[in-house]
C-alpha positions as a Markdown table, in Angstrom:
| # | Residue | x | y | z |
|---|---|---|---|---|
| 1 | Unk | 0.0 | 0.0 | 0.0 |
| 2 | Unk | 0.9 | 3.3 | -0.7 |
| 3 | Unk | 1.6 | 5.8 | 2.1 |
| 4 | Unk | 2.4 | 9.4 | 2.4 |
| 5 | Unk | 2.6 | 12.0 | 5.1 |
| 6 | Unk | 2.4 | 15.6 | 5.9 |
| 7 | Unk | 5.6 | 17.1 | 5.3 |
| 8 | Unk | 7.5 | 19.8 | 7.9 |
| 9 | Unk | 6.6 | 23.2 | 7.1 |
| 10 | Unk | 7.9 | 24.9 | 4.2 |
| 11 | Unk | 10.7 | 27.4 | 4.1 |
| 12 | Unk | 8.3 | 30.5 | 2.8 |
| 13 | Unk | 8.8 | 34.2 | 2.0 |
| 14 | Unk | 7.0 | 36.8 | 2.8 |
| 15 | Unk | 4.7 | 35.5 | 0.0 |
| 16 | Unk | 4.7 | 32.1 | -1.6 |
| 17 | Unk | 7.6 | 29.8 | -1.5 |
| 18 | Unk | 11.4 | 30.6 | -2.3 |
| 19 | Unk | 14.0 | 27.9 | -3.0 |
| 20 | Unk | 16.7 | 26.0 | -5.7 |
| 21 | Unk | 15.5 | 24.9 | -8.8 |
| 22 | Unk | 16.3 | 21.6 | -9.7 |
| 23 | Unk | 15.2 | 20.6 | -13.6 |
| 24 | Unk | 13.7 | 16.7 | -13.3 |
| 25 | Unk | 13.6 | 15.9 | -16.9 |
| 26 | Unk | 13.1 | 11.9 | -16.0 |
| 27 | Unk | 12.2 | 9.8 | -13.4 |
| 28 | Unk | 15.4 | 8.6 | -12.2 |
| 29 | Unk | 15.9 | 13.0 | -11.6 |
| 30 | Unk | 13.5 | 13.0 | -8.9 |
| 31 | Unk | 15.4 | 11.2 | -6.9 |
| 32 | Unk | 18.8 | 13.5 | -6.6 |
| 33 | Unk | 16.2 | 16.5 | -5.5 |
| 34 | Unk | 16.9 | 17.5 | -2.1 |
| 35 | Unk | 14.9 | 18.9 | 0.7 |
| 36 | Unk | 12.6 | 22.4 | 0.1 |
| 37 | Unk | 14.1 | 22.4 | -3.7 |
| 38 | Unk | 11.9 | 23.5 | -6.3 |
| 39 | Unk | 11.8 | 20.5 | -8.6 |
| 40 | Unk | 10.7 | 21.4 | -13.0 |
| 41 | Unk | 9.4 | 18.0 | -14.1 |
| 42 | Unk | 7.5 | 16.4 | -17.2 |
| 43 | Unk | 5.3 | 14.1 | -15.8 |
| 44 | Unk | 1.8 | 13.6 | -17.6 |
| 45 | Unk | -0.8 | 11.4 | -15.5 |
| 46 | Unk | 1.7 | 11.6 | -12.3 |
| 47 | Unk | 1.1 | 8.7 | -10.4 |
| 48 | Unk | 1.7 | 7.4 | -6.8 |
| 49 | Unk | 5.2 | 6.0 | -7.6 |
| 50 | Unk | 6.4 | 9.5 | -8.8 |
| 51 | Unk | 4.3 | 11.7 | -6.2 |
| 52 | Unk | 5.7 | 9.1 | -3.2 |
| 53 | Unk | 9.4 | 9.9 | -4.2 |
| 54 | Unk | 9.1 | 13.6 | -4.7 |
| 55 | Unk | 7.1 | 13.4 | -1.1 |
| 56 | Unk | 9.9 | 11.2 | 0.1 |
| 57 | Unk | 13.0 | 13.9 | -1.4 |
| 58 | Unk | 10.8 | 16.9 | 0.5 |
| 59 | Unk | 10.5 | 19.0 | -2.1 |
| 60 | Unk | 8.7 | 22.4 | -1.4 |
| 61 | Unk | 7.6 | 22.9 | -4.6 |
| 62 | Unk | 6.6 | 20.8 | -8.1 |
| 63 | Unk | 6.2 | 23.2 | -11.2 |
| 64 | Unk | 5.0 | 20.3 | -13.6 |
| 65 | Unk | 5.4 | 21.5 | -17.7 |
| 66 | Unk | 2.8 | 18.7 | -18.4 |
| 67 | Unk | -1.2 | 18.2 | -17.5 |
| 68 | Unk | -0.9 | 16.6 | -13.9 |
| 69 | Unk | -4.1 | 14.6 | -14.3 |
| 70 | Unk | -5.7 | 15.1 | -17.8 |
| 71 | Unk | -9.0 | 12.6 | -16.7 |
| 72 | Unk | -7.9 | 9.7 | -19.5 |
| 73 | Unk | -7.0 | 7.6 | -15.9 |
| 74 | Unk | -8.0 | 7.9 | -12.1 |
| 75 | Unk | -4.2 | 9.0 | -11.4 |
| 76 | Unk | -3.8 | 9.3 | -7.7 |
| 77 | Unk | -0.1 | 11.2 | -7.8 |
| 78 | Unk | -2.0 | 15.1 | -7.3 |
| 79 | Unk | -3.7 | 14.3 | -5.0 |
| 80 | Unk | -0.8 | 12.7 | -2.2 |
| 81 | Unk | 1.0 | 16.0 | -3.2 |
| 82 | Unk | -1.3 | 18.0 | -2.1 |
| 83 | Unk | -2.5 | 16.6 | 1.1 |
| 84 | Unk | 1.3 | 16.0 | 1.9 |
| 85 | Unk | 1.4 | 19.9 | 1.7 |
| 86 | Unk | 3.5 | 20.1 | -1.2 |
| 87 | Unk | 2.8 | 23.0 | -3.7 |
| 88 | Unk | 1.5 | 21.6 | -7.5 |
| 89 | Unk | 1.6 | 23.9 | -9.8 |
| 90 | Unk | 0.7 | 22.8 | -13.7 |
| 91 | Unk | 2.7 | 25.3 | -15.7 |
| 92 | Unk | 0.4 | 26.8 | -19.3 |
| 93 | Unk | 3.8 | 28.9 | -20.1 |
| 94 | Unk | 5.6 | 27.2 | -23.3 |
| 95 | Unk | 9.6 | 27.4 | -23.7 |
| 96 | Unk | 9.9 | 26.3 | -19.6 |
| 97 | Unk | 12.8 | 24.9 | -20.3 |
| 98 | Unk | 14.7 | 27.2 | -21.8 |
| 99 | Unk | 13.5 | 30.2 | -19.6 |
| 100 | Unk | 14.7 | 28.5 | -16.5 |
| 101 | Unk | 17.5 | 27.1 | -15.6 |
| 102 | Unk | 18.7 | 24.4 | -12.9 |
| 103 | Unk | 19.9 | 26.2 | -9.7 |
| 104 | Unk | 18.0 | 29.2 | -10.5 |
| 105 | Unk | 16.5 | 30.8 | -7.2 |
| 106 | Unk | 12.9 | 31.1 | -7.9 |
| 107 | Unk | 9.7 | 32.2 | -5.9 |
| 108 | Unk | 6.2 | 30.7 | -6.8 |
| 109 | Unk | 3.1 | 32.1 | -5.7 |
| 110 | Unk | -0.4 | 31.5 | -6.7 |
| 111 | Unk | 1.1 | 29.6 | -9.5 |
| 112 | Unk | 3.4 | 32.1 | -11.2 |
| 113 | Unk | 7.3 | 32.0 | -10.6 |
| 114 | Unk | 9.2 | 34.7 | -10.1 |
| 115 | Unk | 13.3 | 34.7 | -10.6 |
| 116 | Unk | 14.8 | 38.4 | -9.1 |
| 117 | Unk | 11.0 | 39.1 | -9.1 |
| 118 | Unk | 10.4 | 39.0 | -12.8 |
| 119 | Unk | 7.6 | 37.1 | -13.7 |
| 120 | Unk | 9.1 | 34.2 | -16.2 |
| 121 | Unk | 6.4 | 31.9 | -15.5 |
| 122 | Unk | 2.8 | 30.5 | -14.9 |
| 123 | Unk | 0.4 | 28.3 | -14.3 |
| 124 | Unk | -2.7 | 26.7 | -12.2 |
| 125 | Unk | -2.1 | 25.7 | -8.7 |
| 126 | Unk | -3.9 | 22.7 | -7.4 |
| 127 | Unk | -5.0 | 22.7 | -4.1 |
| 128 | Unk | -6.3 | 19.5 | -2.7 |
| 129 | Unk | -10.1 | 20.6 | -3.2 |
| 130 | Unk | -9.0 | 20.5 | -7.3 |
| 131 | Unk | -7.2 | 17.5 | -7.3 |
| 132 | Unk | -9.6 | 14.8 | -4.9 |
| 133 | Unk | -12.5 | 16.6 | -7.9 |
| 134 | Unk | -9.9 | 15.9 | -10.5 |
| 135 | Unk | -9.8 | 12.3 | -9.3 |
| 136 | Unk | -13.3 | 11.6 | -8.8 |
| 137 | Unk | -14.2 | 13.4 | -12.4 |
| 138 | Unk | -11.2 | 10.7 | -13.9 |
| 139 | Unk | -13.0 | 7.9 | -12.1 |
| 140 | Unk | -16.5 | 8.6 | -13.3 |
| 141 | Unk | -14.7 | 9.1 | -17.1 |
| 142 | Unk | -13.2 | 5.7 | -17.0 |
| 143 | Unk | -16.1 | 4.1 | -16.2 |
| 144 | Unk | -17.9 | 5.5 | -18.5 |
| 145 | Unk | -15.2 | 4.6 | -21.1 |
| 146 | Unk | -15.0 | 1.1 | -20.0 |
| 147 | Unk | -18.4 | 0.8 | -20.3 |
| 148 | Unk | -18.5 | 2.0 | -23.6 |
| 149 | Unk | -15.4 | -0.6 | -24.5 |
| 150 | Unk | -17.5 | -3.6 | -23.2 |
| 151 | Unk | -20.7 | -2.5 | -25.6 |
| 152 | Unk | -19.0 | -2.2 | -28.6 |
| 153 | Unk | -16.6 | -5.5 | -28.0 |
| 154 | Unk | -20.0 | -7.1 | -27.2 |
| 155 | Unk | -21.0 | -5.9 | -30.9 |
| 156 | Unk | -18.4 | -6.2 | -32.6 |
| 157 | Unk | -18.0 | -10.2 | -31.4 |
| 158 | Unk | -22.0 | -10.8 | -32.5 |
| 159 | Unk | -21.3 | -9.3 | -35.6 |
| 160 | Unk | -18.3 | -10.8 | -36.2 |
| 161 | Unk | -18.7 | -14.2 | -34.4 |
| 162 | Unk | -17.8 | -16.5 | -37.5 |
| 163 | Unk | -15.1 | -14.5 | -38.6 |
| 164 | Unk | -13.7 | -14.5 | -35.0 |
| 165 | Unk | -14.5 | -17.9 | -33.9 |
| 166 | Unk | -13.6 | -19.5 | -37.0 |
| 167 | Unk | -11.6 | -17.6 | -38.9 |
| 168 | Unk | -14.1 | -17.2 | -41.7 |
| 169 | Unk | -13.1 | -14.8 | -44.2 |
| 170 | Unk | -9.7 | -15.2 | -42.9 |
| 171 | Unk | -7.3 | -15.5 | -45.8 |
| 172 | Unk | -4.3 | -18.4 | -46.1 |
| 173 | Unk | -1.3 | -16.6 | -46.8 |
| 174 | Unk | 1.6 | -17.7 | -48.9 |
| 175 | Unk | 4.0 | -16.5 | -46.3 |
| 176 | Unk | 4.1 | -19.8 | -43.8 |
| 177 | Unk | 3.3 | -18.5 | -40.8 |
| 178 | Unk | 2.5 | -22.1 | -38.9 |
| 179 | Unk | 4.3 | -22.3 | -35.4 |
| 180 | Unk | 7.2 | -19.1 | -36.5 |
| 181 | Unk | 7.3 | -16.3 | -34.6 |
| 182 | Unk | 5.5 | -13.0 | -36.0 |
| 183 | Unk | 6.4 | -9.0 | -35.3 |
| 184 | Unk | 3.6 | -6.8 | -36.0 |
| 185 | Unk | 4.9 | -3.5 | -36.2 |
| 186 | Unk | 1.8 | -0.2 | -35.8 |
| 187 | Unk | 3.0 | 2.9 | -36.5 |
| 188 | Unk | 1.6 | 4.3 | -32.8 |
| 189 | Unk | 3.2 | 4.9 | -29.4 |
| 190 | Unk | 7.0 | 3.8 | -28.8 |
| 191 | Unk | 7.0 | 2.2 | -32.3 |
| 192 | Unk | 10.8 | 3.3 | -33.1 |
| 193 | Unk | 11.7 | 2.4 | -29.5 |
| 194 | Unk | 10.1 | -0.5 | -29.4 |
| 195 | Unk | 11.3 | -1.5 | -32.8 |
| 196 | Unk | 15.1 | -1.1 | -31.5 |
| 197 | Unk | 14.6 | -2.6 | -29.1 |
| 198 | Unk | 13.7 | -6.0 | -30.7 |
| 199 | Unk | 16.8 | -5.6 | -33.1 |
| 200 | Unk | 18.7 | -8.2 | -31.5 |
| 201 | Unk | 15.4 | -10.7 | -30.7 |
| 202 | Unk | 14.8 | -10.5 | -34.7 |
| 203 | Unk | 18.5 | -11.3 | -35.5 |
| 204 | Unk | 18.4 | -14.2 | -33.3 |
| 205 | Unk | 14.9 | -15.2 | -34.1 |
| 206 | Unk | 14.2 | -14.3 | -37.5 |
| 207 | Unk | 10.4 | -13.4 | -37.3 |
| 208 | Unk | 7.8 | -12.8 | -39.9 |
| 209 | Unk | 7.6 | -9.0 | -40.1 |
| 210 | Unk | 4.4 | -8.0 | -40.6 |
| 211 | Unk | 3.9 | -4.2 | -41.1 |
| 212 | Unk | 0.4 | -2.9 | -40.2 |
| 213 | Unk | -0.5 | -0.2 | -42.8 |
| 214 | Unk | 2.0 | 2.8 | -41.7 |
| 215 | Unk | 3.7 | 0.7 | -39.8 |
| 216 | Unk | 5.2 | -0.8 | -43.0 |
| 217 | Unk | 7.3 | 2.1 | -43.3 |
| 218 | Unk | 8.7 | 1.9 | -39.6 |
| 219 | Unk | 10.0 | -1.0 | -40.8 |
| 220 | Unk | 11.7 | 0.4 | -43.8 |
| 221 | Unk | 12.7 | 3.3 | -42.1 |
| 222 | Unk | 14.9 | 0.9 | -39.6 |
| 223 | Unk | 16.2 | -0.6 | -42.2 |
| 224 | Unk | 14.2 | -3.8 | -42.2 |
| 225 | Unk | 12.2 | -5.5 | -44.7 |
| 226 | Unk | 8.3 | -6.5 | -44.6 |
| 227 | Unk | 7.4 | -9.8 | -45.1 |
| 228 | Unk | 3.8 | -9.2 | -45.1 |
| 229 | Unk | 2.1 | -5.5 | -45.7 |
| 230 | Unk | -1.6 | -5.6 | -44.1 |
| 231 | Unk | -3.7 | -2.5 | -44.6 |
| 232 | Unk | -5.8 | -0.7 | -46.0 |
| 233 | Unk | -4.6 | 0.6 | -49.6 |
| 234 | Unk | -4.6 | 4.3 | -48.8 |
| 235 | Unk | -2.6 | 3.3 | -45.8 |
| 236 | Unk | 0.0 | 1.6 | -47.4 |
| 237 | Unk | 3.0 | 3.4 | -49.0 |
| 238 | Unk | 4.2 | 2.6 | -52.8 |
| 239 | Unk | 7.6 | 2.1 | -51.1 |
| 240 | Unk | 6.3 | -0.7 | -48.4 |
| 241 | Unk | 4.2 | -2.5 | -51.7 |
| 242 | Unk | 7.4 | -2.3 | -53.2 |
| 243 | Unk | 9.6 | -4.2 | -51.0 |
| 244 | Unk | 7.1 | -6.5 | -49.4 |
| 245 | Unk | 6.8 | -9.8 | -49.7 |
| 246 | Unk | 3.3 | -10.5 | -49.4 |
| 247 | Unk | 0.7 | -7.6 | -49.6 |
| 248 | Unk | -2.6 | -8.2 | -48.3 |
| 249 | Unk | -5.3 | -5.4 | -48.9 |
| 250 | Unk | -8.0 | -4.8 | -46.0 |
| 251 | Unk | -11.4 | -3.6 | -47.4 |
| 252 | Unk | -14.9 | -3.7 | -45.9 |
| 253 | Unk | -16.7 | -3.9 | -49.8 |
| 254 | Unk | -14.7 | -6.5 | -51.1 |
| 255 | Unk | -13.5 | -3.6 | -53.6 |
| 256 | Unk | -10.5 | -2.3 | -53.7 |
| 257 | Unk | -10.0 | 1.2 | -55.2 |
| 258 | Unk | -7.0 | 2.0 | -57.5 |
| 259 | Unk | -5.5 | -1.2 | -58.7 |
| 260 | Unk | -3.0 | 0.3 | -60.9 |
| 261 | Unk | -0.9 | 1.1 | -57.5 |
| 262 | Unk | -0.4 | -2.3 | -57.4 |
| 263 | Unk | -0.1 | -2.9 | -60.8 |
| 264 | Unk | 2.7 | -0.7 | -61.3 |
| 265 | Unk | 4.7 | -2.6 | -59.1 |
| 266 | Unk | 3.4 | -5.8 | -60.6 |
| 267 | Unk | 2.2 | -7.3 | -57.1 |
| 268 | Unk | -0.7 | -9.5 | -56.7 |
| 269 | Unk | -1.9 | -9.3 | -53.4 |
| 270 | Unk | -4.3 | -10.7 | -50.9 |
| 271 | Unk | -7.6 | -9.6 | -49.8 |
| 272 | Unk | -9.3 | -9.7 | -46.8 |
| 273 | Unk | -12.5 | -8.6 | -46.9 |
| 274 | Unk | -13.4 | -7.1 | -43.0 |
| 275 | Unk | -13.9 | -3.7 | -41.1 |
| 276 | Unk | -11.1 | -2.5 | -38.9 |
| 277 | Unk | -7.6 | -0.9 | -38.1 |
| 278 | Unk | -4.8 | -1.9 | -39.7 |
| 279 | Unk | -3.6 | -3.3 | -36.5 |
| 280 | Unk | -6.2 | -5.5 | -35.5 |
| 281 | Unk | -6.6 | -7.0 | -38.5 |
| 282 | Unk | -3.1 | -7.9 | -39.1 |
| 283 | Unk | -3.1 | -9.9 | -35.7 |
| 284 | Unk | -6.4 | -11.5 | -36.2 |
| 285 | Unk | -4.6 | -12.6 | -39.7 |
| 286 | Unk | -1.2 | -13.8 | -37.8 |
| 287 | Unk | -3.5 | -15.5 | -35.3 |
| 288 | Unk | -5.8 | -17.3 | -38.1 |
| 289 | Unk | -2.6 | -18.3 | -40.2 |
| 290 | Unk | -1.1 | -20.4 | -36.4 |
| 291 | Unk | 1.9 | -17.9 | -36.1 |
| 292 | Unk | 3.7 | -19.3 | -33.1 |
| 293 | Unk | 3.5 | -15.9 | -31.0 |
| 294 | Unk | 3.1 | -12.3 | -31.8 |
| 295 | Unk | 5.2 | -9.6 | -31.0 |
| 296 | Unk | 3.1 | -6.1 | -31.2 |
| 297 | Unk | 5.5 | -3.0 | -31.7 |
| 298 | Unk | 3.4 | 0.0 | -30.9 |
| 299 | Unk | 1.4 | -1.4 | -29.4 |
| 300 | Unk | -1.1 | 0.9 | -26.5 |
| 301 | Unk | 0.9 | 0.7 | -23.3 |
| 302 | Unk | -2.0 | 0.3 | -20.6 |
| 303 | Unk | -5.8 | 0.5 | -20.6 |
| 304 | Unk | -6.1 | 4.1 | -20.6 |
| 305 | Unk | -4.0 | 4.9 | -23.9 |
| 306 | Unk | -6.4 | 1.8 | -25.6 |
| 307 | Unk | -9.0 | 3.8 | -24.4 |
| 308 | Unk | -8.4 | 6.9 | -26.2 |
| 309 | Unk | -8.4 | 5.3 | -29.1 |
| 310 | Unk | -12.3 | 5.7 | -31.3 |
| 311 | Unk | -14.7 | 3.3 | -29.2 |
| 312 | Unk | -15.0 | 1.3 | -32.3 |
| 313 | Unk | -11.1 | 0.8 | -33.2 |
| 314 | Unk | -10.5 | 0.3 | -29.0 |
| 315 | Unk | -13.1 | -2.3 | -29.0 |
| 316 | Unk | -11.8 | -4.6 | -32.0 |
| 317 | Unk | -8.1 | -3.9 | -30.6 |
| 318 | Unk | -9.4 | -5.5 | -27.4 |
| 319 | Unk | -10.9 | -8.3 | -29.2 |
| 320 | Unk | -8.1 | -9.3 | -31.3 |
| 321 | Unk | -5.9 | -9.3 | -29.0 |
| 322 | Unk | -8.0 | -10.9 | -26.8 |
| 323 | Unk | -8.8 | -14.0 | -29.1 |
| 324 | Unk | -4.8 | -14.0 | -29.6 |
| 325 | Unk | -4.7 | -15.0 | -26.2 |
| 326 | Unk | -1.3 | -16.1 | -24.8 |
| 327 | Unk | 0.4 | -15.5 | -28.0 |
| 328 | Unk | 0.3 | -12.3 | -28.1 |
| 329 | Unk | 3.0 | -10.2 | -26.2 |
| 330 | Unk | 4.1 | -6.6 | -26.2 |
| 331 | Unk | 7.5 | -5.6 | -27.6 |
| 332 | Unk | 8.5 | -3.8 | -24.2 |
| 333 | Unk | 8.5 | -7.5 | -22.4 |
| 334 | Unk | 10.4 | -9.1 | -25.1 |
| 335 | Unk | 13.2 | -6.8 | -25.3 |
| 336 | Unk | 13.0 | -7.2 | -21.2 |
| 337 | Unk | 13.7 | -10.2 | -21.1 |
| 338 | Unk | 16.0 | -11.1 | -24.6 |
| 339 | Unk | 18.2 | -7.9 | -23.2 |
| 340 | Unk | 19.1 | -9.0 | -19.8 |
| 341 | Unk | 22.7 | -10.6 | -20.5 |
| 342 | Unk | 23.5 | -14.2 | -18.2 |
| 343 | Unk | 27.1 | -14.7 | -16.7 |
| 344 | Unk | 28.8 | -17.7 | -18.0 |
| 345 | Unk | 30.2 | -17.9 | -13.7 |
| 346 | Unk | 27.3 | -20.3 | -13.5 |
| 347 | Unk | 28.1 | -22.3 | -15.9 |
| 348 | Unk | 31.6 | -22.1 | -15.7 |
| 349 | Unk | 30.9 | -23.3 | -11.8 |
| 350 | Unk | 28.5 | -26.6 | -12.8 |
| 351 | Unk | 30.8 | -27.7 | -15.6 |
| 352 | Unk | 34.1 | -27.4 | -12.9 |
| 353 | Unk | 31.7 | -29.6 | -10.9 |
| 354 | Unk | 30.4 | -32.2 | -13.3 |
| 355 | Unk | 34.1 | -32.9 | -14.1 |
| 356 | Unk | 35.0 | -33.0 | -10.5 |
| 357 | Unk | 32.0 | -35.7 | -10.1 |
| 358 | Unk | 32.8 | -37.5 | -13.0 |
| 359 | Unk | 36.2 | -37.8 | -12.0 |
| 360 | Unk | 35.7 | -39.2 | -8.5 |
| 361 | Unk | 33.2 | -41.8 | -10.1 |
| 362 | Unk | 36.7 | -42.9 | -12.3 |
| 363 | Unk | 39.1 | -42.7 | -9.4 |
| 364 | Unk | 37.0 | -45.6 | -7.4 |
| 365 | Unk | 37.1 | -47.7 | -10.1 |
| 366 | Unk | 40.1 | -50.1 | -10.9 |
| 367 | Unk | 40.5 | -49.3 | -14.3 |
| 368 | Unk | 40.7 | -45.7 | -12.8 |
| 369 | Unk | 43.2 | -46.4 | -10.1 |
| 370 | Unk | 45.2 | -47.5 | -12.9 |
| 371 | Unk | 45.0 | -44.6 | -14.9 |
| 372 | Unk | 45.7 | -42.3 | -12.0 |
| 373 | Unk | 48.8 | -44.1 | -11.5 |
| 374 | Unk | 50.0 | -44.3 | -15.2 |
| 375 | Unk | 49.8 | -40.7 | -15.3 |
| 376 | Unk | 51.0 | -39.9 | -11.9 |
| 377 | Unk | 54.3 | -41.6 | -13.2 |
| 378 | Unk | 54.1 | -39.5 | -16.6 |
| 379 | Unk | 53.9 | -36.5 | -14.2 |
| 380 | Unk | 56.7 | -37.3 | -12.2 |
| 381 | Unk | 58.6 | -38.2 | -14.9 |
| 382 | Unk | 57.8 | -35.0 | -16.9 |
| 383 | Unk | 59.1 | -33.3 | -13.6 |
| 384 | Unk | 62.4 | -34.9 | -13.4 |
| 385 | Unk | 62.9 | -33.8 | -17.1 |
| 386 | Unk | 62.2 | -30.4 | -16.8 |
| 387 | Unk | 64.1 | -30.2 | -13.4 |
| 388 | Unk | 67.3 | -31.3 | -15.5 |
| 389 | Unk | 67.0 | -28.6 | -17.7 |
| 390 | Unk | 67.8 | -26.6 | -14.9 |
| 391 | Unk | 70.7 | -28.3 | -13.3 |
């Protein structure tokens, strides 16, 4: 549980608050702040983990240069600020980080900061009134969201049922897909990040690269080639139908609109007749086609970034990767775990030992005896030579 506590009183002027600036560009900054310091972060949504160690460093002061809660999630962070009596002030003034600088003596009060009492910035203070409203208004949003999420995955599954259940309407690719791994690469979120992150996963692994409309060109951009472009047309760029290996056109109709893209190029492609994103379809087609897992680059991070999403696109997002089920993983968790390098010390240490074992099994032995003591004399004898050398 998380637990915070009323700070000691602050240091104060004779209005507002006066102390060091400390600029907090990441999270790993807000642990060097020190005690009454002024600390400049970024921190969109701030949550418990980041308010508890700012309440922990006893700051006086948080300007924050992004939205502190912006109601997409029931964010909690405010709100232990506040009652722990530390000043939040969520900065409107653009260029903060270039008008202020880190040990800067500033004062803030009523959420504008002064340096040598010139006005240089501003903002809306939150009191704890604002942020427990904040909270409550967040709470009532995401239920509402939620809500909204679960009626139009309801729909979109009646709808859909065959096509979902069975994979009707599904199209067999000419790309094997059976039991390999699979990448599918959105252009959304951390896709670059995520992308480079995988570079040493795909090396080792050789996936299926499957480029979800834009996300084609991510792909190209890194300097990778798509296997398999899924997408609608408009969506897909001449240089990803180009280099692919497989293109497969998304179209509700059944129609696709301006075939001499493709022929230009000379590529037959696929289609797959279905309403969606890009995305979704192209792991509902990696999942009908038995890829082994699938790897989603750019993929939404947590709940409420799904959420912002169109109800419509958020709900069939939810149900693809829902009826992908455990094969389905995020990019993030693969490069987690495929980065974290193993000492050989361990093995080093069980091979020393298996010898050692195996070698006490021989020496009990009387064939083993026997070797012991032909090459104890070779030993002794290789001694007496090399101690002539010498003499």
């Amino acid at each position: 549980m998380v637990t915070w506590k009323r700070k000691t009183p602050l240091p104060t002027a004779a209005e507002g608050v006066v102390g060091t600036l400390r600029l907090a560009r990441s999270d790993d900054d807000l642990a060097t702040l020190d005690k009454g310091e002024i600390a400049l972060v970024g921190l969109p949504d701030l949550d418990a983990r980041q308010a508890q160690t700012l309440i922990d460093r006893h700051v006086a002061v948080v300007l924050n240069a992004a939205r502190s809660s912006s109601g997409r999630a029931p964010n909690t962070g405010p709100q232990m600020l506040t009652t722990a009596g530390i000043v939040l002030v969520d900065l409107t003034s653009e260029d903060i980080w270039t008008r202020l600088k880190d040990g800067d003596t500033v004062r803030v009060e009523g959420g504008q900061v002064f340096r040598d009492e010139l006005l240089v910035a501003s903002g809306i203070e939150l009191d704890e009134e604002r942020t427990a409203a904040d909270l409550q208004a967040a709470r009532e949003g995401l239920a509402t969201r939620l809500d909204s999420l679960a009626a139009n995955a309801t729909d979109h599954i009646h709808r859909e049922h065959a096509m979902l259940m069975s994979g009707a309407q599904v199209p067999k690719l000419r790309t094997p897909l059976r039991g390999r791994p699979v990448v599918v690469v959105s252009r959304a979120y951390d896709d670059v990040a995520d992308l480079k992150g995988l570079r040493r996963w795909i090396r080792e692994q050789d996936p299926v690269l499957i480029g979800a409309g834009p996300g084609a060109d991510v792909l190209i951009e890194a300097g990778l080639t798509p296997g398999i472009v899924v997408g609608a047309l408009d969506n897909i760029s001449d240089a990803a139908i180009k280099q692919a290996g497989e293109v497969v056109v998304t179209t509700p109709s059944g129609m696709v609109e301006g075939p001499e893209r493709l022929e230009r190029h000379g590529m037959e492609i696929v289609t797959f007749v279905a309403s969606g994103s890009d995305d979704d379809l192209a792991i509902l087609l990696a999942d009908t086609n038995d890829a082994g897992v699938i790897v989603h680059v750019g993929a939404p991070s947590s709940l409420p970034k799904l959420l912002e999403r169109p109800p419509t696109e958020a709900a069939r997002m939810f149900v693809a990767r829902l009826r992908a089920g455990a094969k389905i993983v995020d990019a993030k968790a693969v490069h987690h775990f495929s980065s974290r390098r193993h000492s050989l010390w361990p093995v080093f240490l069980l091979l020393v030992a298996g010898l050692a074992a195996v070698a006490v099994a021989i020496a009990i032995t009387p064939v083993g005896q026997d070797w012991y003591d032909s090459i104890g004399e070779q030993l002794t004898d290789l001694g007496s030579w090399i101690k002539g050398l010498f003499t």
